[in-house]
LOZA-693530 format. One record per residue (C-alpha): y, z negated, x; residue in one letter. Coordinates in steps of 0.02 Angstrom, whole numbers. Last residue first. Layout:
<atoms>
      y      z      x aa
      Y      Z      X  A
...
</atoms>
This chain:
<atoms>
      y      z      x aa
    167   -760    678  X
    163   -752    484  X
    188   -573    380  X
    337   -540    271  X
    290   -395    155  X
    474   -370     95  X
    477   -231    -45  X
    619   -131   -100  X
    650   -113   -275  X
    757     28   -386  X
    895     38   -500  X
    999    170   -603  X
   1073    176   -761  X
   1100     -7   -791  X
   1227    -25   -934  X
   1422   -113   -922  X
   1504     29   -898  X
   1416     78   -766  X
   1303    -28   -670  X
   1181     20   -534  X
   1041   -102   -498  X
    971   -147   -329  X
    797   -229   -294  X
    749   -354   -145  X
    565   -399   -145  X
    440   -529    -77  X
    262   -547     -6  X
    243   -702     89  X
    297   -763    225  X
    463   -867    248  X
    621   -815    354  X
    648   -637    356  X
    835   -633    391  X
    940   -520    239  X
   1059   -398    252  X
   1185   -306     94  X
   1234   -144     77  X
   1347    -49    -75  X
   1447   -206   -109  X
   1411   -343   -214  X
   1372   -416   -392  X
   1225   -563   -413  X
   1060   -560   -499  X
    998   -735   -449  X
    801   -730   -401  X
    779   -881   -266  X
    618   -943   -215  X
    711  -1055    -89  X
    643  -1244    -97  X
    592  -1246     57  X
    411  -1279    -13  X
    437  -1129   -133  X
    478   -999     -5  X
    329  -1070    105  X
    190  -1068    -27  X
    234   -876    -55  X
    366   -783   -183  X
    537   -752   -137  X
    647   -644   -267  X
    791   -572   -195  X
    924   -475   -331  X
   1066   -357   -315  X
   1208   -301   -437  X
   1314   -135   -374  X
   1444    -86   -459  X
   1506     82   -541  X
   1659    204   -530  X
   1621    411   -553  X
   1449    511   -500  X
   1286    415   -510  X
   1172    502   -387  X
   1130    380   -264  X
    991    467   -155  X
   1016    322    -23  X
   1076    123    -23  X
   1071     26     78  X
    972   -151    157  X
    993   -210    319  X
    838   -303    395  X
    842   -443    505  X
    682   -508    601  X
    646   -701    619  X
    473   -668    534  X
    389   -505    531  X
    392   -348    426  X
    285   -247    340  X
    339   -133    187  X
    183    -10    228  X
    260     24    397  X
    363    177    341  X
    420     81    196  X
    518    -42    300  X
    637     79    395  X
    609     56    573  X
    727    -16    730  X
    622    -64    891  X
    532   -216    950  X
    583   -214   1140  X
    726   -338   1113  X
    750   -359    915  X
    820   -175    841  X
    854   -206    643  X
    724   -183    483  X
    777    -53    383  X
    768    -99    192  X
    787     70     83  X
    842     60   -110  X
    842    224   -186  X
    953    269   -336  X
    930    384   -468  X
   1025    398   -633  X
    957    412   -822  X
    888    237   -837  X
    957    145   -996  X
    956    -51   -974  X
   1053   -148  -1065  X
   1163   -279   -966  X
   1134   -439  -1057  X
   1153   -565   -886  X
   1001   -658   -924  X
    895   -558  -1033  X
    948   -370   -952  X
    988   -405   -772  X
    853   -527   -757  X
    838   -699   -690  X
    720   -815   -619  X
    726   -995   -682  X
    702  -1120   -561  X
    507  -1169   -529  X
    436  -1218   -670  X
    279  -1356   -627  X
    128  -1266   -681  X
     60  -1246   -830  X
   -167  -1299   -850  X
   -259  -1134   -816  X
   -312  -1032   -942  X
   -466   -910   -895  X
   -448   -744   -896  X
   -582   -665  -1053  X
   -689   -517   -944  X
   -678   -376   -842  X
   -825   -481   -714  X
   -943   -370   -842  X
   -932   -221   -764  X
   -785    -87   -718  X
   -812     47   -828  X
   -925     12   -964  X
   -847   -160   -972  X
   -706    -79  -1021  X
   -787     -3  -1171  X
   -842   -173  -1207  X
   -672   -263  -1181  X
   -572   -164  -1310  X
   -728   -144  -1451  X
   -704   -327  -1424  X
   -523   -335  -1442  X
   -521   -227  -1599  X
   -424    -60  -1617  X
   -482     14  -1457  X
   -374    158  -1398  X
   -349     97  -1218  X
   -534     85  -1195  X
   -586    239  -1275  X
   -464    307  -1153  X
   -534    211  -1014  X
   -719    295  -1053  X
   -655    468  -1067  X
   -559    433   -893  X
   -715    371   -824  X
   -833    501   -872  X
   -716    644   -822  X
   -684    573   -660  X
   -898    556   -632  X
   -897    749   -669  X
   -774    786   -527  X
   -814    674   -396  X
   -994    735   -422  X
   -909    921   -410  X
   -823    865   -244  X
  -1001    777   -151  X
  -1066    935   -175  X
   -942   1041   -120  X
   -926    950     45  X
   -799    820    118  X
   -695    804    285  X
   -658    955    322  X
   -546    946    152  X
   -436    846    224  X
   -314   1018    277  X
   -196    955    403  X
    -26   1041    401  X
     59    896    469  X
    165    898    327  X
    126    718    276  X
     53    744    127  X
    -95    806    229  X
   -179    951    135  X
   -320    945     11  X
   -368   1101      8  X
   -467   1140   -167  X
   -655   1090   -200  X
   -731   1225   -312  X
   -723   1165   -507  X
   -529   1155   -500  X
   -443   1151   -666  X
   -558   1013   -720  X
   -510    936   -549  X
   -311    942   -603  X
   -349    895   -795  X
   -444    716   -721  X
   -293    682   -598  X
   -199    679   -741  X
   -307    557   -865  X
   -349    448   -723  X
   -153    404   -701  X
   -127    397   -861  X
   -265    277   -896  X
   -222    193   -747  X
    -29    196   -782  X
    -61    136   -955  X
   -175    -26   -914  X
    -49    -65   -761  X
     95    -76   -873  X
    255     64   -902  X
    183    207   -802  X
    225    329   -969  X
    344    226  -1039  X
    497    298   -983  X
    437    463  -1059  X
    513    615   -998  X
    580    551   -846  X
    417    454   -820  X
    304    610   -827  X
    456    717   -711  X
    421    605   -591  X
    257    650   -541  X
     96    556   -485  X
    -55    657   -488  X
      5    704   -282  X
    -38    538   -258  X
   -223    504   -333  X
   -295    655   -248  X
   -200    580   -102  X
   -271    430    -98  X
   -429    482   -152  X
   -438    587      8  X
   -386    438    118  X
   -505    313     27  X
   -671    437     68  X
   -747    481    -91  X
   -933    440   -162  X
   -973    442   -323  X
  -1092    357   -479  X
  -1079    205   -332  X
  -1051     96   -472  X
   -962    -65   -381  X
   -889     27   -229  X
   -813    168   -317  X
   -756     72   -456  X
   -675    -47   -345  X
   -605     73   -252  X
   -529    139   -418  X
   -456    -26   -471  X
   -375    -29   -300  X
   -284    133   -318  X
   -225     82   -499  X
   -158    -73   -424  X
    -80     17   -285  X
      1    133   -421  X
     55    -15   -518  X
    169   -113   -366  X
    308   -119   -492  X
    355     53   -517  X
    236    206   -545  X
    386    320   -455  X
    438    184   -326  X
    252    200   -290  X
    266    383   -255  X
    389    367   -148  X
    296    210    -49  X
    155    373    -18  X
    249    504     65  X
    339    353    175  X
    144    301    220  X
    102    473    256  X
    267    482    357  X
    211    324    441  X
     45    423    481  X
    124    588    551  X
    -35    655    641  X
   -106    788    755  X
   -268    776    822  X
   -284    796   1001  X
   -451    850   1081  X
   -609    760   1193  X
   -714    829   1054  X
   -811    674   1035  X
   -667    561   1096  X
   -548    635    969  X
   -353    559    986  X
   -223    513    886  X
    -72    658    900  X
    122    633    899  X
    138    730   1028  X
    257    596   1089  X
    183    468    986  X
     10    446   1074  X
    -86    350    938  X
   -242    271   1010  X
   -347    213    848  X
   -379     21    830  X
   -497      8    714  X
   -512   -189    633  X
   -681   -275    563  X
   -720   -358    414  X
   -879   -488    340  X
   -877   -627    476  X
   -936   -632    644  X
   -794   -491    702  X
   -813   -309    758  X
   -664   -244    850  X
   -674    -50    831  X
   -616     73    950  X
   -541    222    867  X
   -572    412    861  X
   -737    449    875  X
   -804    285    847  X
   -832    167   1015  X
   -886    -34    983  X
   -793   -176   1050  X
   -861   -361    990  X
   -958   -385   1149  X
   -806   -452   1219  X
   -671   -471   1119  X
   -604   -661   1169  X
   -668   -667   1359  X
   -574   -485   1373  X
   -666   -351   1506  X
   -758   -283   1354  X
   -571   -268   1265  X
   -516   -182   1398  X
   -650    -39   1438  X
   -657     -4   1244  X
   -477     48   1262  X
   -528    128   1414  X
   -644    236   1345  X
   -538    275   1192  X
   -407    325   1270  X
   -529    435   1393  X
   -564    551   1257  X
   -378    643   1235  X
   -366    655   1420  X
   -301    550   1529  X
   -200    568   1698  X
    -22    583   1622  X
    -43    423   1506  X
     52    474   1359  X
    165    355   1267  X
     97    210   1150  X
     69    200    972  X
   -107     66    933  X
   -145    123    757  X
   -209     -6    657  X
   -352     14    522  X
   -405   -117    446  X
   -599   -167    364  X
   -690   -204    227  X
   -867   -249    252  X
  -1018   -259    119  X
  -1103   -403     38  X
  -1100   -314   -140  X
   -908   -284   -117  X
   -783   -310     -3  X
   -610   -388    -59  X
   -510   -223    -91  X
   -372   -140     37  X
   -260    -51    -80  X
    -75   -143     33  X
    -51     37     84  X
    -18    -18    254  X
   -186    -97    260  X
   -267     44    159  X
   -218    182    283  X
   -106    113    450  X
    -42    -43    503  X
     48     25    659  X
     45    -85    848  X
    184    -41    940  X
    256     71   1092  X
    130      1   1250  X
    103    110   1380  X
    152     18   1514  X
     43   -151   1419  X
    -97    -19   1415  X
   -124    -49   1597  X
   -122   -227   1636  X
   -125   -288   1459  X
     28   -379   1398  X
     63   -272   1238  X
   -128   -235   1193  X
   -173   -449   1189  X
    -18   -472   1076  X
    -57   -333    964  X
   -228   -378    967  X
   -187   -572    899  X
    -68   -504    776  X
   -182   -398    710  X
   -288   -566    721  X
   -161   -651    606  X
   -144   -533    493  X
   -340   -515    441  X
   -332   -694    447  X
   -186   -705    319  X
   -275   -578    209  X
   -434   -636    200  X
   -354   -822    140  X
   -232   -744     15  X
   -368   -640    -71  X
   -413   -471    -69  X
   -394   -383   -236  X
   -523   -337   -354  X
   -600   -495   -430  X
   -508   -638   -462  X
   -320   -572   -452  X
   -394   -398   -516  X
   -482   -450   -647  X
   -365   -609   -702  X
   -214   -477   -714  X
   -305   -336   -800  X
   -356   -459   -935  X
   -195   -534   -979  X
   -163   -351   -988  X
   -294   -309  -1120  X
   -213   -138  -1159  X
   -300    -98  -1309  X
</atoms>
């Protein structure tokens, strides 16, 4: 059974990082960024601070069994003419030390500084020279090259392909079990993209269904990247979606592979017996086997005041919806001073306040006459205080800009009508962070 009342409560309670990590882990990016932009010497180097891996992804997890999670940031700046690849580090740690707030909290890796706080996470800041575009290796004093918005772009795709945030989900679910059951070990980069390239459009296509709720795009999800190991039992190349060329395999073994292997074989048989339950308990149990016993019963919580009524394409307006068109919705945030001009899902959907982002449209395939209906959902304590959590399905042209005025993670999605059905649509999301 699919349990999704379930799925909800486990990860809101138990899997995901909460509201409170998450807007001190923001604010203290915020903090470096600040503290990088007006320093003495990197401030003339200075391009932008990058969320980069998890924290871009939005798959970060809350920690686990007393461990850390942490953030990785690249700091992109041009190249210094007199360094080479290890002294960026070196005198990235040399700054912080010489800082009243980081120092003593600056520690060396081979290709980041890390800022080690008193409480359970800690941020890498990883020199990023864009012109090569290369971060650097302190132990090998050597460049390594590197596309990581593209890696980020690489990945948003395949998110529009799940839909509705469910391949992050799945993502984080599988941390989890990583973390929790320890039956494997797999660096978050390489599951990432073991998990990516299992996601296909061509599944969807065929059945519409097929990534339809978070319970079915795990098990689905599993179930694929389960037949490519099987058809794999020595570890492939695991190349750098990015088209860097970058072969990730360095950075695992055999071993540690055909473990990965076995353990994905387990799991998927055990979600599948999950999914396939007839009873709710036989449901939960085999569940249970998976992720533990906190995959439990959600607790009701006393309704809410309604806020106004959200609306659909589909209930509200009665447009049918019958997807056989493509459309891509792409927000690109607008030039402010020194902060340059990006398109949103090559910083993980990250944007800050008092920015303006123009929204278009790209890929549109739909030949003759259609129109365009858009929608903004807010969602966040401050949308709702101001009394703007919006959600009207409107008609309008082909673009459309919005300011980024509350924090909080919202969306914008498009929907291509013609004659009178939705055949195309797609979502952009608006991860508005505070200052």
């Amino acid at each position: 059974m699919k349990l999704l009342s379930y799925f909800k409560s486990f990860l809101e309670d138990t899997v995901n990082l909460n509201d409170d990590r998450i807007a001190k882990l923001n604010r203290r990016v915020d903090a470096i960024t600040t503290f990088l932009r007006d320093h003495e010497v990197f401030g003339d180097y200075f391009i932008d601070i990058l969320p980069q891996g998890s924290y871009a992804q939005r798959t970060i997890i809350k920690p686990v069994a007393g461990r850390e999670f942490d953030a990785d940031v690249l700091l992109a700046m041009t190249e210094h003419a007199d360094w080479s690849p290890r002294d960026y580090t070196a005198e990235l740690k040399r700054a912080f030390e010489a800082s009243a707030t980081y120092k003593g909290k600056a520690h060396k890796r081979t290709r980041c500084v890390y800022i080690d706080y008193a409480d359970d996470f800690h941020i890498d800041v990883i020199p990023f020279v864009e012109g090569r575009p290369a971060i650097t290796n302190n132990k090998s004093d050597s460049w390594e090259t590197t596309d990581p918005e593209a890696f980020t772009e690489w990945l948003a795709g395949k998110s529009r392909i799940v839909g509705g945030g469910r391949l992050e989900a799945v993502l984080r679910l599988l941390k989890y079990l990583r973390d929790t059951k320890t039956t494997f070990s797999i660096k978050s980069v390489l599951l990432t993209i073991l998990v990516g390239n299992s996601i296909e459009s061509w599944r969807s296509a065929g059945d519409p269904e097929y990534y339809g709720d978070i319970a079915t795009a795990l098990v689905h999800i599993i179930e694929d990247l389960n037949d490519y190991l099987q058809s794999n039992p020595t570890m492939p190349s695991i190349y750098d979606p990015a088209g860097t060329g970058r072969d990730f395999r360095e950075r695992w073994d055999q071993d540690g592979y055909s473990n990965f292997r076995a353990q994905i074989l387990h799991y998927a048989t055990k979600m599948r017996e999950a999914y396939d339950a007839e009873t709710v308990g036989d449901s939960v149990a085999a569940w249970q086997d998976a992720f533990g016993p906190s995959f439990n019963k959600p607790v009701v919580e006393a309704a809410q005041k309604s806020l106004p009524a959200e609306q659909f394409i589909d209930t509200t307006l009665r447009i049918p919806i019958r997807l056989k068109n493509r459309v891509t919705l792409i927000g690109r945030v607008r030039r402010a001073g020194v902060a340059r001009a990006y398109d949103l899902p090559r910083r993980g959907d990250r944007v800050q306040k008092h920015r303006t982002i123009d929204f278009e449209l790209r890929d549109v395939d739909v030949t003759g006459p259609y129109e365009v209906y858009w929608k903004v959902k807010n969602h966040g304590s401050e949308a709702v205080h101001a009394g703007q959590p919006r959600g009207d399905v409107i008609v309008g042209g082909t673009t459309r800009y919005e300011s980024t005025a509350f924090a909080g993670s919202h969306y914008v999605e498009v929907y291509i009508v013609q004659n009178n059905v939705c055949v195309a649509k797609d979502r952009q999301p608006v991860i508005i962070q505070p200052r």
